[in-house]
N, C-alpha and C positions, 0 to 999 in steps of 0.2 A: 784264292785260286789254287788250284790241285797241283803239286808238283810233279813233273813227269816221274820222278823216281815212285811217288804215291801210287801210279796207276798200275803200275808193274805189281806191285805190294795189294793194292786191291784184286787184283784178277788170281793172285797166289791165295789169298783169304778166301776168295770164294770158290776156288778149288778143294778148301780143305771144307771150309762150311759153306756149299751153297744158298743154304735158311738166310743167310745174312741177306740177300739181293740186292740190286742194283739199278740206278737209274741211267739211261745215257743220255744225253742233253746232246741236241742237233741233229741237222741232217744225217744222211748215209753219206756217207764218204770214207777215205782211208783209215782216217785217225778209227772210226767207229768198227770198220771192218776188220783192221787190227787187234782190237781191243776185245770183240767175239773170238776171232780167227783161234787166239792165246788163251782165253777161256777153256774152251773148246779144247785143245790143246791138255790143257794142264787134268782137264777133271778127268779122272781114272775113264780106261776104256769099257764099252759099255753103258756109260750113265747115260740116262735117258733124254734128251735134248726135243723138246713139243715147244710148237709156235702153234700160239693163237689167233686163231684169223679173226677180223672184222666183221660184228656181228656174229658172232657166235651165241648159239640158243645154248639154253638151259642142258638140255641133255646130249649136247658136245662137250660143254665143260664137265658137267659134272655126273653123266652118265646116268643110265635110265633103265627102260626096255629095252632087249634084244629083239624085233618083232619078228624075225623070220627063223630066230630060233626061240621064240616061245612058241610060234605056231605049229610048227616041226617036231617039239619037244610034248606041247600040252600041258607045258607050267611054265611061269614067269623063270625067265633068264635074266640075268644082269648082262648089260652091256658095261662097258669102263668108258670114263670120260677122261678129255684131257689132264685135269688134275691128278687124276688115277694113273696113268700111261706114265704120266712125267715123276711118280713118286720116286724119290731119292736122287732125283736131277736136277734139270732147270726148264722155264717154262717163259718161252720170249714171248711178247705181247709187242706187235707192232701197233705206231699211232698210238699208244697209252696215252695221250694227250687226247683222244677222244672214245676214251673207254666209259661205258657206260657207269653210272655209277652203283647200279644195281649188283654186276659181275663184279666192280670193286670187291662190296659188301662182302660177296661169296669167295672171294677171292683170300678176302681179308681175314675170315672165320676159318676159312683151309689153312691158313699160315699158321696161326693160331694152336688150334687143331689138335694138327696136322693128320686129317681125316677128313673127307667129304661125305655128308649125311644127307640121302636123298627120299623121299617120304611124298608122294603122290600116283594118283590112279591106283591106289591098292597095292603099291609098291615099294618097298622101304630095303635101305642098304645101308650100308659102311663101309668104306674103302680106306688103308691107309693113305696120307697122302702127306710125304714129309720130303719139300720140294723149295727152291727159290725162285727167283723174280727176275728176268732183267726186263727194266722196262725202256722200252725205246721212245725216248718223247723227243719229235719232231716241231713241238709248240713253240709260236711265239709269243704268243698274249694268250695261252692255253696253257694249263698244268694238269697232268693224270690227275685222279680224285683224290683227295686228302688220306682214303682210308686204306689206300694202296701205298703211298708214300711215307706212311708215317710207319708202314712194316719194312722199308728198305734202307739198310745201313749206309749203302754209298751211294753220291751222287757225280760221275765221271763224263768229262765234257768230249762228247763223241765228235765232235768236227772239228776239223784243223788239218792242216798238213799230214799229220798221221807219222807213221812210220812203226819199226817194228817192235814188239812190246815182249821182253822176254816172257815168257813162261816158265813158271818154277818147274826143277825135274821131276819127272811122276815118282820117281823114287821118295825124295823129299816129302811129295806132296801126301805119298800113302802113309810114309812114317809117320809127320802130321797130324793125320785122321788117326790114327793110331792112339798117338798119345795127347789127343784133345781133351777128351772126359775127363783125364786125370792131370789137368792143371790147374793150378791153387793160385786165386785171385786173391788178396789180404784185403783186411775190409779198410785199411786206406789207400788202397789205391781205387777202390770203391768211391770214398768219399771225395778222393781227387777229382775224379770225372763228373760226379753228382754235383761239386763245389764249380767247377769250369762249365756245365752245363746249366747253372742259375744264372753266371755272371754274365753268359754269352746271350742270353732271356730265351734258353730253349725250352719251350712251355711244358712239349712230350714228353712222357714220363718212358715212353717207348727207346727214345734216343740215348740216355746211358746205360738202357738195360743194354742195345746195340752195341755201344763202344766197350762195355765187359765181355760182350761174344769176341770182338774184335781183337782186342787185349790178347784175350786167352788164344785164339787162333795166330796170330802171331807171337806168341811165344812157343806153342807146338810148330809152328811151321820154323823157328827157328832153333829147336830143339833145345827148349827148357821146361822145365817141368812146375814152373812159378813165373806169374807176371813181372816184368821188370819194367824199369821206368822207360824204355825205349818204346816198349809196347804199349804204355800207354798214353805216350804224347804221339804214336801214329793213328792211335784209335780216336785222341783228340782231334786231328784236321781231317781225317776222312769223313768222320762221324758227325762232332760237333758243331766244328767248323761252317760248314754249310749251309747249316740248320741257324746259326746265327742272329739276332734280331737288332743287336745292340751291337757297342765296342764299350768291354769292361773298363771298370776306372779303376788304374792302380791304388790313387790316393786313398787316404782313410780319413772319413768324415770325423768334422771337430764332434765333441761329443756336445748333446743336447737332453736339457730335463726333458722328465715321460710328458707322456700327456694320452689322456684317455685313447686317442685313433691314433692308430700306426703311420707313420708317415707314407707319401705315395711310395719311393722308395723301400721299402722296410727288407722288402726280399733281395734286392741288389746289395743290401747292407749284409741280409742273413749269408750272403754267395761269399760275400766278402771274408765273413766271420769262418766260416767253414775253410776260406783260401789259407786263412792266418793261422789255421791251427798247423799246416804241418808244409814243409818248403817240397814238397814233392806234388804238390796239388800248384802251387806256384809254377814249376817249371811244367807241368802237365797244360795251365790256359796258356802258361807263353806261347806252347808248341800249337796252341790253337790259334793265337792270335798273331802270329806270325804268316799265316795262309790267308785270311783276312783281307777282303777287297778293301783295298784305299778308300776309296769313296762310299761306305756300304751304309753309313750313314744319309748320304746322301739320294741313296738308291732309294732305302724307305722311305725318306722324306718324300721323295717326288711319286711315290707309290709303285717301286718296283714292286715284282711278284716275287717274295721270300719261297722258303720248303713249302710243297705242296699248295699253295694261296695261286690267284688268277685275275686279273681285271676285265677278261675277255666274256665277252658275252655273244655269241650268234645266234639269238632269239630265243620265243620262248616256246618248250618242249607241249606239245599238245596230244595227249594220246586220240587216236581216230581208229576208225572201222573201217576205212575202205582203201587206204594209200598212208604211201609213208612208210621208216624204216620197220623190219618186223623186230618184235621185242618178246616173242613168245607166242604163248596160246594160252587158252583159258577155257574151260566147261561152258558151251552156250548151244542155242540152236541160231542155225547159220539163215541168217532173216534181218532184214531190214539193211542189207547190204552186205552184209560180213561177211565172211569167207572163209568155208569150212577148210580144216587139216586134217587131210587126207589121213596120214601119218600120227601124226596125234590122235587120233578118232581111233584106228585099228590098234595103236597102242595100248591105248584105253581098254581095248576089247577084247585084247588076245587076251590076260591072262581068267578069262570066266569061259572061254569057250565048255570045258569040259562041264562045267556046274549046266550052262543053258543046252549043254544036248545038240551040239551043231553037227549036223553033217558033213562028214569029209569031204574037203573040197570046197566050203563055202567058210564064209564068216558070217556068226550072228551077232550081229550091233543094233544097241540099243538107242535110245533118244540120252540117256545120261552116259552113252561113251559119247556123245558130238563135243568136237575142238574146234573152236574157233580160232583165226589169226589175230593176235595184237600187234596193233602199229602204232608208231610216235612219230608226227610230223613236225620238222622245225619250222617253224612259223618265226617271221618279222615283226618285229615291235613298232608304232609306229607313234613317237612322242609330239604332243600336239602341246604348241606354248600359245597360252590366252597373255597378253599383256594389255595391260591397263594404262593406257597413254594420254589420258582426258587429264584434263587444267589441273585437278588437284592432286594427280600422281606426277605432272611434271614438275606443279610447283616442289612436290615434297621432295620426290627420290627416284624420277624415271630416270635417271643417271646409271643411279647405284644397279635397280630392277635389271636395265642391258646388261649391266656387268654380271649379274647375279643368270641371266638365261647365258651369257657367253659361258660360266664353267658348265652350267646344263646342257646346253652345247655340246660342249669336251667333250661330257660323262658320255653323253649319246651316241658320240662317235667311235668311241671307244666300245661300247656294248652293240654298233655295227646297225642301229636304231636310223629311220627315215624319221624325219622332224617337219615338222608344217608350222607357220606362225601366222596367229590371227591377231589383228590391233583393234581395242574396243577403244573407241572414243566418238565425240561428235552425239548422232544421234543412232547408232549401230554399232557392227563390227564386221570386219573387213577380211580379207584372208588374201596378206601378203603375200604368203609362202605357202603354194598347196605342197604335200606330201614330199619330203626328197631326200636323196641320202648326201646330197653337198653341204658341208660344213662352210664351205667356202661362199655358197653362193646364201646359207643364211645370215652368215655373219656380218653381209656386206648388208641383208635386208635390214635385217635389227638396228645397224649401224644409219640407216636413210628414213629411221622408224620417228616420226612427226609426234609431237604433243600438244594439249588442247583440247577443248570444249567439253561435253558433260560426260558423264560414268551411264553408260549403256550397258549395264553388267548382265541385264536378263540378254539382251540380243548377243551379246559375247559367250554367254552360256549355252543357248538354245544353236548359235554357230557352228559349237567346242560338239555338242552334243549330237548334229545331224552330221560335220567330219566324222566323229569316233564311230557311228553306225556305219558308214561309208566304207572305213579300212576296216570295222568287223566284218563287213560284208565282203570284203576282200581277200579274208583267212588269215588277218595280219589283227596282233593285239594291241587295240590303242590303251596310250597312256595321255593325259591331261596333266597339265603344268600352269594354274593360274596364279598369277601374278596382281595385285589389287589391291588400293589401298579399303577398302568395302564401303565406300561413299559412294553408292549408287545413287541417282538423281534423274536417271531417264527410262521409263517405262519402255514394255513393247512394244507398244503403238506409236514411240516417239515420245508421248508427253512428258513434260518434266513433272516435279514432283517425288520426293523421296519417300513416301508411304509404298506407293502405287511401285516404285522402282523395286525398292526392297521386296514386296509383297509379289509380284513375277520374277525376281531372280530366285527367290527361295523356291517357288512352282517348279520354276523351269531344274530348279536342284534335286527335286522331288522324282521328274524326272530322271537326271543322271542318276541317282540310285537306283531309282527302280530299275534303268537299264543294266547295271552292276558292272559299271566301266571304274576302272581305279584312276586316281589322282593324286593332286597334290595342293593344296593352297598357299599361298606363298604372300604373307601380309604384310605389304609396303611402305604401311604407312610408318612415320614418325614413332607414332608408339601403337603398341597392338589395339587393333580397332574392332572394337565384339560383334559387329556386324561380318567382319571376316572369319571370323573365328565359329558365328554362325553357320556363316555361309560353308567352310568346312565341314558342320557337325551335317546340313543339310544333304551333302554330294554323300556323305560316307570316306570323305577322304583327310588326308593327314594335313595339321595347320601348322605351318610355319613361320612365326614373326621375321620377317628379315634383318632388325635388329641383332638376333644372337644367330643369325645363320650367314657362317663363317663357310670356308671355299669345304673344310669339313662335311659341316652340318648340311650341307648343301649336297657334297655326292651320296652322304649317307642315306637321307630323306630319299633321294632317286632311285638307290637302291632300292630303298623299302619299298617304294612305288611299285616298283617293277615287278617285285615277287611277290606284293599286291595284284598285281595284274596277272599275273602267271597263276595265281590261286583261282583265282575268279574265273578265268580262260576255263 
């Protein structure tokens, strides 16, 4: 947890370096309001402060054509984009928690950079652009993009009570800037942060380049002209700290003969080795491990969301031509519903006017200046559980199977998924639970879910298969979820027979792929049954023995399903 003294100290860092950036965590409220208000405050006057709105195109960010002064002029003008505007400032982004991941990207390369390089419609540019980040993340099962987050040194928890957060003097802060460049990091106090940043399992190689900016910035803002150990057990918990995945272990492992593979461990050993070389890298993870949530173990175990990670899912992104968020424009002719850009189109066009001879007063466009609009609609997922309840799935394991859809369940609810359940047993299959998004009201159905009589695995499939058409046809992406031990025994028609059974479930499978719906198979039996394992390779979708699928191997699989379905969508 962030010390209130830290947050004071972070808002002085990013007045001397704003490159460093920032995240805020929570609503708007005072604590958040304070926390700009002293930013704001501290950075020399003058520096350029841009917010980025929601949905922002390509050539708001990162600037384009001028079109009313190329047409005025009679040669391509550059316009500036935000990035450009905000050079040698700061650049707030509200909702970061639902920033596309595309502007991440570009976002990510400007930081980098620090220039934005823009190259289409016959137009190419370079602008400096040497600028920081505060991002405002408002999420609660949401996290900004990984490639935004993993360029932002601190993460400062924007709600709470608030109150007032000094501001370092501008005097201070200029002196500072001043004598930043010319402070002298020693390469152990390098490997201090690099050793505290193994043992804490911080994977990014981004995050101690971070806590060396940090270091040295607070040693200029404290007017030394060398890192000291103060500086760099505060770069440890702003920095490190956060980013955290584990809680290091003091102890030093007995020692053990080699053996060809490295142990799992080996790197938490190597963190270890690097700690022992020198007692200033020791009191540098203390100062990290002291800020350290109590329970942070516990957080990951149950699946909290660490630095920049999410378990939230609000469907899946479908790009479309006629509705839905816009996401741009692209070269097309505006046909079959699309919808020309107006603006894009004459941007395209302004800078040839003078080659094709236009008359003043008009514009001449061609067929290769047409822009079309691009749009991404969120669409709903809609997970469809086939279970297999007939005599020889209850003798075996329709026990364990409920338990095994109850975490399926969770994952679904969590990713914001409507769920429908169908029971194959008898001489059919049935459809307990049309389409829903209650958790509650399927867990009761599952839980009243009946076993017995023969394996109807094709009419369970051809069920599974005319639903998932159903919510396609609704704009929503089905996913399939079967469950089975693959002892099929009851044809289409009813009759029993296992030839006849197998030989229309695999048809009706033949189908599902053709249709190109993603899935899952989930193999109940006792021990893996190659008729299941079949019946997988038949649909196109991924086999699962339930033997080694653990509550793990179980959200993983759904995952995979998903962005299965999301490819195919």
């Amino acid at each position: 947890m962030t010390r209130p003294e830290d947050i004071g100290a972070a808002v002085g860092l990013l007045a001397v370096d704003p490159g460093l950036g920032c995240r805020l965590r929570g609503p708007a409220g005072p604590m958040r309001d304070a926390i700009l208000q002293a930013l704001r405050q501290a950075l020399p006057a003058g520096t350029a402060w841009r917010k980025l709105p929601a949905g922002a195109t390509d050539d708001r960010l990162l600037g384009g054509l001028d079109l009313a002064a190329t047409l005025a002029a009679g040669r391509p003008v550059a316009e500036r984009g935000l990035l450009a505007q905000a050079d040698g400032g700061v650049l707030q982004i509200a909702m970061a928690e639902r920033l596309d991941e595309a502007v991440a990207a570009r976002l990510g390369a400007a930081l980098d950079w620090g220039e934005v390089a823009t190259e289409r419609d016959g137009f190419s540019s370079r602008t400096p652009c040497r600028l920081g980040v505060v991002a405002l993340d408002e999420g609660i099962d949401e996290a900004p993009p990984g490639a935004l987050l993993d360029r932002l040194a601190f993460e400062l928890p924007g709600d709470g009570a608030g109150g007032r957060i000094e501001a370092p003097d501008a005097a201070a802060v200029a002196s500072a800037r001043a004598r930043l460049a010319g402070v002298v990091v020693s390469e152990d106090s390098v490997t201090a942060l690099v050793g505290a940043a193994m043992q804490l399992g911080v994977a990014s190689l981004r995050a101690p380049l971070l806590a060396v900016r940090v270091a040295r910035g607070a040693a200029a803002l404290a007017g030394r002209d060398a890192v000291a150990q103060a500086d760099l057990e505060l770069a440890a918990r702003l920095v490190l700290a956060p980013r955290a995945t584990r809680v290091p272990i003091d102890a030093e492992p007995p020692a053990e003969p080699e053996t060809p593979e490295a142990p799992p461990d080996q790197a938490e050993r190597d963190a270890r080795a690097l700690q022992s070389e020198s007692p200033l890298a020791d009191r540098v993870l203390a100062a990290a491990r002291a800020v350290l949530p109590a329970d942070l173990l516990a957080a990951i175990a149950g699946g909290a969301a660490v630095w920049g990670k999410t378990g939230g899912n609000s469907g899946v992104r479908l790009r479309a031509a006629r509705r839905g968020r816009p996401i741009g424009v692209r070269a097309g002719a505006p046909k079959g519903g699309a919808r020309l850009n107006l603006l894009a189109t004459l941007r395209a066009a302004a800078p040839w006017q003078k080659l094709r001879g236009a008359v003043p007063g008009r514009i001449a466009v061609r067929r290769d200046d047409f822009r079309i609009r691009r749009f991404r609609q969120q669409t709903r997922s809609t997970t469809i559980f086939v279970v297999d309840a007939s005599g020889s799935a209850a003798v075996q394991r329709l026990a364990e199977a409920k338990g095994a859809v109850e975490l399926l369940l969770a994952e679904c609810y969590i990713r914001r998924d409507r769920v429908a359940l169908l029971s194959v047993r008898g001489r059919g299959a049935e459809l307990l639970l049309p389409p829903t998004p209650s958790l509650t009201r399927a867990k009761k159905c599952l839980a009243a879910l009946p076993g017995g009589g023969g394996t109807p695995l094709a009419a369970g499939l051809a069920a599974a298969l005319a639903l998932a058409a159903h919510v396609r046809q609704e704009g929503q992406t089905p996913l399939a979820v079967f469950l089975t031990d693959g002892r099929a025994n009851i044809a289409l028609d009813g009759t029993p027979g296992r030839p006849g059974a197998e030989a229309d479930a695999l048809s009706v499978a033949a189908s599902w792929r053709k249709a190109g719906f993603a899935g899952l198979v989930i193999d109940t039996s006792a021990r893996p049954h190659p008729f299941a394992r079949k019946l997988a390779e038949a649909t196109a979708c991924r086999y699962l023995p339930l033997p080694q699928a653990d509550a793990g191997a179980l959200r993983a699989a759904v995952q995979g399903a998903v962005q299965g379905a999301v490819r195919r969508a």
